[in-house]
N, C-alpha and C positions, 0 to 999 in steps of 0.2 A: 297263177295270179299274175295280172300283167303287172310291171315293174318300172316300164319306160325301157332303156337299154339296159338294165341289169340282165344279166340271165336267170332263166328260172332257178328260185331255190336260193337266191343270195340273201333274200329276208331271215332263212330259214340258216344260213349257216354264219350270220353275223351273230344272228340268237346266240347259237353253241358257241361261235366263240367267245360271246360276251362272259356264258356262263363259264367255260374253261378257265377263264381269266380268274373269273370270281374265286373261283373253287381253288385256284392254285395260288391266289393271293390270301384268300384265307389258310390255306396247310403251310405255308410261309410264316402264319404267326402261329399258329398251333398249340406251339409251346416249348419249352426248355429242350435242348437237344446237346449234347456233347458229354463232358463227364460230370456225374453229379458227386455232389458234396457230401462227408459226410458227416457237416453239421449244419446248422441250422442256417444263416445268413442276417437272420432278425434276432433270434434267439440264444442261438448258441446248444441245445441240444441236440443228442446225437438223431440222423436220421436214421430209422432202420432198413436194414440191408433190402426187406423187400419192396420197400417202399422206391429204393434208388434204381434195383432191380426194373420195377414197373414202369418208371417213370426217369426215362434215362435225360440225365440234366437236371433233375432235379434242385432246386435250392432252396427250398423250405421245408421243416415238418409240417404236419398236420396242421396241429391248429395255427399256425402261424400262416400258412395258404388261406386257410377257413374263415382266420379274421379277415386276411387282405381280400376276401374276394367280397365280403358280408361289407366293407367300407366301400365297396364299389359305387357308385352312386348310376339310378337307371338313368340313362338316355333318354330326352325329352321324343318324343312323338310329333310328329307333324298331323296336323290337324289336315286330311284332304279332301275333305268333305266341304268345307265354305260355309261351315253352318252359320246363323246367325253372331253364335254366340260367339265363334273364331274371331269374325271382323269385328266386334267389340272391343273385343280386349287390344 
C-alpha cells in the first residue's frame, strides 16, 4: 500500500504498537498485586488462605468484592451510528 514517504508496513506496525500499548496499559490495572490481607478491609472478616493464595494482593472477601463490583455502575455507550433518534436528544 502506497503511504506517501512512510515505508511499507508502517500502517501495519503503528496498529501493533497501538495494541501493545493497549494491552500493557490494561495488565497495569489488572488488579491487586503485593501482600494480601488477612482481613477484610470493608468488613473486617477473615480472608481465607486460599483465597489470598489465588489472588495475590488481595483486600477483600468475597462478598464484600461481589457487592463492590455489583455497585459498579455500566459505562454509557456512544451512539456511532447518527441515527435519528441520537440527534434528538
Amino acid at each position: 500500500m502506497a503511504g506517501g514517504w512512510a515505508k511499507d508496513g508502517a500502517v501495519s506496525e503503528q496498529i501493533e504498537a497501538s495494541i501493545r500499548d493497549e494491552l500493557e496499559r490494561l495488565q497495569s490495572r489488572r488488579g491487586p498485586v503485593g501482600e494480601s490481607l488477612t482481613e477484610c478491609a470493608d468488613c473486617g472478616e477473615e480472608i481465607p488462605q486460599a483465597r489470598r493464595e489465588a489472588i495475590p494482593g488481595v483486600k477483600l472477601c468475597v462478598e464484600c468484592a461481589s457487592e463492590r463490583d455489583a455497585r459498579r455502575a455500566p459505562r454509557g455507550g456512544i451512539n456511532r451510528r447518527g441515527s435519528k433518534d441520537s440527534q434528538l436528544k
